[in-house]
N, CA, C and O of each residue as an XYZ file, in Angstrom:
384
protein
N    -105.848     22.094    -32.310
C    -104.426     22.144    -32.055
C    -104.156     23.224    -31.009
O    -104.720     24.318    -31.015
N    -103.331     22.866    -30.190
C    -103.325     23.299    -28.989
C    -102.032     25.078    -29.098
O    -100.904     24.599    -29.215
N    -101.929     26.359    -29.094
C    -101.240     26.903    -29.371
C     -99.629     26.803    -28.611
O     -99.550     26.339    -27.473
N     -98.669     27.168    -29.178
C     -97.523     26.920    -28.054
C     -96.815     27.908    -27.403
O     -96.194     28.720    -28.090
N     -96.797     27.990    -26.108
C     -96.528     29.042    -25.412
C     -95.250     28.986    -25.224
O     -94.591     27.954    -25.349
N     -94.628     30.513    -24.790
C     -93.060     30.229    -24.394
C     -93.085     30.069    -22.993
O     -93.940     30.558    -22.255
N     -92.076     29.336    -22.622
C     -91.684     29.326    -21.520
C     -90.611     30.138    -21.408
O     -89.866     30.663    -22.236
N     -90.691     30.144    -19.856
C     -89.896     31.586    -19.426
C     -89.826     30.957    -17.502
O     -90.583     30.417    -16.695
N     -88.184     31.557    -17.568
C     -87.399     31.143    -16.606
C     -87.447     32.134    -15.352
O     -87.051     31.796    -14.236
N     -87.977     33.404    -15.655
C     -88.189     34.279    -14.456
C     -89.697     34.735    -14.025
O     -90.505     35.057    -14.896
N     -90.087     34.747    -12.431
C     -91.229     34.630    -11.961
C     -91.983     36.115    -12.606
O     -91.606     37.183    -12.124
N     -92.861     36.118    -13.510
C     -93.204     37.403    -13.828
C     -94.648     38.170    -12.950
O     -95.443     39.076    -13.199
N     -94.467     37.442    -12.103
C     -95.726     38.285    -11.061
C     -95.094     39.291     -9.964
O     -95.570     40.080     -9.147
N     -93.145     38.683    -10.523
C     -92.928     40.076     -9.484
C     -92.453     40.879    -10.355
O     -91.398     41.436    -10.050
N     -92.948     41.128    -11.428
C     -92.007     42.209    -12.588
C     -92.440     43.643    -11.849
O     -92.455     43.800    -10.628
N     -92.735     44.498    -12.684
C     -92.772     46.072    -12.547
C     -93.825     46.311    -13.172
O     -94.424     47.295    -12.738
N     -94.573     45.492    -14.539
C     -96.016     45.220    -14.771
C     -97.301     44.713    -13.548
O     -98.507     44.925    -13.677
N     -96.865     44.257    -12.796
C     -97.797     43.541    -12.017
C     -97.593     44.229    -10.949
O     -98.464     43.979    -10.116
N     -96.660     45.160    -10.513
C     -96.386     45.554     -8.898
C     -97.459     46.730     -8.901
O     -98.024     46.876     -7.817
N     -97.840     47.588     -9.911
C     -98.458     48.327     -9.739
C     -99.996     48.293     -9.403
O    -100.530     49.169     -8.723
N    -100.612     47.301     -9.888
C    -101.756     46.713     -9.439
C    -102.218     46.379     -8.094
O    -103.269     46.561     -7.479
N    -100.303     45.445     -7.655
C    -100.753     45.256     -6.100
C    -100.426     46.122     -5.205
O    -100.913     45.941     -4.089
N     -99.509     47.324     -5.408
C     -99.536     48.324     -4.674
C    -101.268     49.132     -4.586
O    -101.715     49.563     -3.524
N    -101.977     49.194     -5.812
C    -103.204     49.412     -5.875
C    -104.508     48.641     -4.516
O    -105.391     49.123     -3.806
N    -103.984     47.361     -4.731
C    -104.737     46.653     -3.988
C    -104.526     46.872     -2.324
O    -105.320     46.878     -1.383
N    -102.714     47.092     -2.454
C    -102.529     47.276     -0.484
C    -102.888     49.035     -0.379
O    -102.934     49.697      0.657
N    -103.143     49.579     -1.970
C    -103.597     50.916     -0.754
C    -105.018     50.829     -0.334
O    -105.421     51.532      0.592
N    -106.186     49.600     -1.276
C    -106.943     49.471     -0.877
C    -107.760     49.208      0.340
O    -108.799     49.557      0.901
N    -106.510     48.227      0.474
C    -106.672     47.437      1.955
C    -106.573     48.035      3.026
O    -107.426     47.878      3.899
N    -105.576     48.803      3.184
C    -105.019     49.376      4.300
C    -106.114     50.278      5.046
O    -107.066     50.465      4.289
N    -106.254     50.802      6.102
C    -107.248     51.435      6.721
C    -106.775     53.297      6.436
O    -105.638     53.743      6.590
N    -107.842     54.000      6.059
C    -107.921     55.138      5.845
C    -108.007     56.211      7.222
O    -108.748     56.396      8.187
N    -106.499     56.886      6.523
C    -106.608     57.883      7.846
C    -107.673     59.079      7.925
O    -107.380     60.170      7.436
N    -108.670     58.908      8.423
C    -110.210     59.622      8.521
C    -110.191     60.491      8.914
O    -111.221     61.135      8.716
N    -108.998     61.252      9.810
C    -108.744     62.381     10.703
C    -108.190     63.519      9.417
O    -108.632     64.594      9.013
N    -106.997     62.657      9.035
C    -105.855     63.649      7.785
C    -106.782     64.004      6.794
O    -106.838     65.146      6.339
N    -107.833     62.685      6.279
C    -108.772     62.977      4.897
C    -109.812     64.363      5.743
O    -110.135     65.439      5.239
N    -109.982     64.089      6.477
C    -110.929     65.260      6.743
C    -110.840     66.777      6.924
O    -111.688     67.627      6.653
N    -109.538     66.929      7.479
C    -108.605     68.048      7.735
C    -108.375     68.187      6.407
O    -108.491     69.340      5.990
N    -108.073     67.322      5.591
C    -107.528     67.824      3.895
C    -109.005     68.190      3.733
O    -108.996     69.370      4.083
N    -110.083     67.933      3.459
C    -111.256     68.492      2.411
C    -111.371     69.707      2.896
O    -111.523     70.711      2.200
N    -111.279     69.677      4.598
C    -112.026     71.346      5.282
C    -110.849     72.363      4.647
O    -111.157     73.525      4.380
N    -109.577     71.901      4.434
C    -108.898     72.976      4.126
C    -108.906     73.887      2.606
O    -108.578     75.012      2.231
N    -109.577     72.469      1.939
C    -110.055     72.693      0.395
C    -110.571     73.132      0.396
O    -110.334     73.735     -0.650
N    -111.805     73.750      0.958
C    -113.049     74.297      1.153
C    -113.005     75.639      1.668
O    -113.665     76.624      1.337
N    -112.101     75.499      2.545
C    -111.939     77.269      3.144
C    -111.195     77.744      2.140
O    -111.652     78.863      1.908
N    -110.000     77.448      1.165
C    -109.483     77.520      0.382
C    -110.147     78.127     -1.045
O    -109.681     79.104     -1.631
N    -111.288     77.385     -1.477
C    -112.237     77.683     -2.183
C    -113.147     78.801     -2.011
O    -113.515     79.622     -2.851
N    -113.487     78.685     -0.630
C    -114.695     80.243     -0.332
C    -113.901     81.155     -0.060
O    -114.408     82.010      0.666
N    -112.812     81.342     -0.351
C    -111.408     82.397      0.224
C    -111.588     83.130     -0.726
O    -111.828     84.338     -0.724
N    -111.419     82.043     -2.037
C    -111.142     82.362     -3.075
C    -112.427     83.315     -3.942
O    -112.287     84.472     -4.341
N    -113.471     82.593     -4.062
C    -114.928     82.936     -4.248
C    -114.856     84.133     -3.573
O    -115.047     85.014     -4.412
N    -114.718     84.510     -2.725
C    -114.774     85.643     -1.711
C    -114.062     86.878     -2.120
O    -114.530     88.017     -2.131
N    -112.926     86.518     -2.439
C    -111.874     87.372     -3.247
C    -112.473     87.978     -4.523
O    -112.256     89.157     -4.804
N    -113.440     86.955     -5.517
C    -113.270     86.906     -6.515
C    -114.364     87.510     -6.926
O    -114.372     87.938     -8.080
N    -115.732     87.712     -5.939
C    -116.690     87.988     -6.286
C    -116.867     89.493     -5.484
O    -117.967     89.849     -5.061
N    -115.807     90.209     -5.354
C    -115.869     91.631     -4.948
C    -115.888     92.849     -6.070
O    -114.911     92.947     -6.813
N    -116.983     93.772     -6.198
C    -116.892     94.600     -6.813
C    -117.480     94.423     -8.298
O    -118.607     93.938     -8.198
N    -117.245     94.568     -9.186
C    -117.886     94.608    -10.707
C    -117.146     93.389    -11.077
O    -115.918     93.392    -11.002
N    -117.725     92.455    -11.431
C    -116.959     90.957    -12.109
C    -117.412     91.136    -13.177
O    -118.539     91.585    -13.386
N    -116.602     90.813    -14.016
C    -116.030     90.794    -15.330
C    -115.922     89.736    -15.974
O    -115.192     88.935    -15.391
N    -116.391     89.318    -17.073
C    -115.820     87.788    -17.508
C    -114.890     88.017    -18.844
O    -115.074     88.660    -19.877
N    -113.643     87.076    -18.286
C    -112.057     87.502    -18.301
C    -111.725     86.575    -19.293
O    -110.554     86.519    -19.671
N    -112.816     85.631    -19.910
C    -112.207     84.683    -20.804
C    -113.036     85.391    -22.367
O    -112.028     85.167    -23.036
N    -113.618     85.769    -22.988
C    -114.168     86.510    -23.984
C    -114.203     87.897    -24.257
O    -115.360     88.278    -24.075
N    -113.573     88.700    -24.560
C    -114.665     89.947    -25.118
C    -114.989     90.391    -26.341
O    -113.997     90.416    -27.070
N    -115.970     90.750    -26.857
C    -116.905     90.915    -27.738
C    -116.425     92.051    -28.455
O    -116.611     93.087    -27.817
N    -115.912     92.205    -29.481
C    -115.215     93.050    -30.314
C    -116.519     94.336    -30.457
O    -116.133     95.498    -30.334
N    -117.692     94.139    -30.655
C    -118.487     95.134    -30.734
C    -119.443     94.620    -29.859
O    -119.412     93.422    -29.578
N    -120.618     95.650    -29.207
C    -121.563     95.860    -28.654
C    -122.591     94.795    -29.444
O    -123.053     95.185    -30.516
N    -122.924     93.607    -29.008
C    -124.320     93.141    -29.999
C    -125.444     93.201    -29.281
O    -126.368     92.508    -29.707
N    -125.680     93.979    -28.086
C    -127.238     94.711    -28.362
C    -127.183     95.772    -28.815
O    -128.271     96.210    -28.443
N    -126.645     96.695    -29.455
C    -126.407     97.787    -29.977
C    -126.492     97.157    -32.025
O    -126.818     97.863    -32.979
N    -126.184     96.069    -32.047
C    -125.708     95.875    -33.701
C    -127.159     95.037    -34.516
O    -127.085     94.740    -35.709
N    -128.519     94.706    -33.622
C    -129.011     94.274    -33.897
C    -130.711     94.945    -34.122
O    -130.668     95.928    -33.383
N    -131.565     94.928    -34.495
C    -132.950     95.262    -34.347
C    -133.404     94.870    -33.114
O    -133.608     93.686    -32.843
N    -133.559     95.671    -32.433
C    -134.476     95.264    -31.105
C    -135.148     97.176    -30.699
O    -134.934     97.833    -29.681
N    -136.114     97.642    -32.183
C    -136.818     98.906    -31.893
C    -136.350    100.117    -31.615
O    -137.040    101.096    -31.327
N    -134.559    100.048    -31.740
C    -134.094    101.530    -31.331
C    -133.029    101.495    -32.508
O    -131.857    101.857    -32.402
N    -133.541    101.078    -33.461
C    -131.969    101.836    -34.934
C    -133.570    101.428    -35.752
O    -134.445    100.562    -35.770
N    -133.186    102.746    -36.367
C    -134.132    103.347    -37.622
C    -134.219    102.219    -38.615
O    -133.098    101.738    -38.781
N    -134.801    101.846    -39.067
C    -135.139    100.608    -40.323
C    -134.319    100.936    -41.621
O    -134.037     99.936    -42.280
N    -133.974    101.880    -42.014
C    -133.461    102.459    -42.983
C    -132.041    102.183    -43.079
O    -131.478    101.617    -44.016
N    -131.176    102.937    -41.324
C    -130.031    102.320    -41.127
C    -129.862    100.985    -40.783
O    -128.757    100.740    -40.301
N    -130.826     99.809    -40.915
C    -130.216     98.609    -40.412
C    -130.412     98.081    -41.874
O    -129.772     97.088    -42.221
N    -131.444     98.829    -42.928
C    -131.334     97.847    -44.047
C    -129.558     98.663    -44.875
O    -128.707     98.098    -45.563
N    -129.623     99.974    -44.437
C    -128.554     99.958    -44.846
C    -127.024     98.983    -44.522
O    -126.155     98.541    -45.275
N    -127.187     98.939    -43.325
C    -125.814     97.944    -42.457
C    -125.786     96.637    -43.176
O    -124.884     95.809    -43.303
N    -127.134     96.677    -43.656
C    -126.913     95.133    -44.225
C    -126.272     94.907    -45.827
O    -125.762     93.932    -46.379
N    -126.539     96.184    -46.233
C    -126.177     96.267    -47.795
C    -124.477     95.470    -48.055
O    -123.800     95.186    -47.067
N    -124.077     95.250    -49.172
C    -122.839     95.204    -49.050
C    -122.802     95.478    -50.919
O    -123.431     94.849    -51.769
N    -121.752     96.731    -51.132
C    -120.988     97.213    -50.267
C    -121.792     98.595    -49.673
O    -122.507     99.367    -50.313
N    -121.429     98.641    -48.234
C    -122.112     99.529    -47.333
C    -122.251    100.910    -47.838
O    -121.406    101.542    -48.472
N    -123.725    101.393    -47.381
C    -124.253    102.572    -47.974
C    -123.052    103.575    -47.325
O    -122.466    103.399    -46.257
N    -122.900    104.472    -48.109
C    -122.250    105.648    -47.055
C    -123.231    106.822    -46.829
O    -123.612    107.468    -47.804
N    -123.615    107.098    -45.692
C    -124.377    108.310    -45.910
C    -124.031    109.576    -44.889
O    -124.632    110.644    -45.005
């Protein structure tokens, strides 16, 4: 059995659903201005090493984390006495 479709009285290939596709397709088509695209990337680029340039002067810092305590300082690596790290570990902490 065949399903039944509605019919419909207005052309829907020119709705506002479908225009966007073919605006898609004529920017496809159309020929690319090769001069403007190129002038746009070089300017991105000087833009970028401007920036890099700026950014990488002097002591850099990384500006998204910091570390509430020192953890090469909080761990065993041969310079805290064995005594104070089994103490650090105790809970509740030795006082001495």
């Amino acid at each position: 059995m065949k399903p039944k479709t509605k019919m419909t009285k207005s052309n829907s290939s020119k709705s506002a659903e479908t225009a966007a596709p073919a605006r898609l397709l004529d920017g496809i088509r159309s020929p690319a201005d090769v001069k403007a695209l190129r002038e746009e990337v070089v300017q991105s680029q000087r833009r970028r090493q401007f920036h890099f340039e700026a950014t990488t002067q002097g002591v850099i810092e990384s500006w998204d984390w910091q570390p509430s305590v020192d953890a090469s300082q909080r761990y065993m690596r041969n310079h805290i006495d064995l005594d104070t790290l089994e103490a650090m570990a105790r809970f509740p902490a030795v006082k001495r």
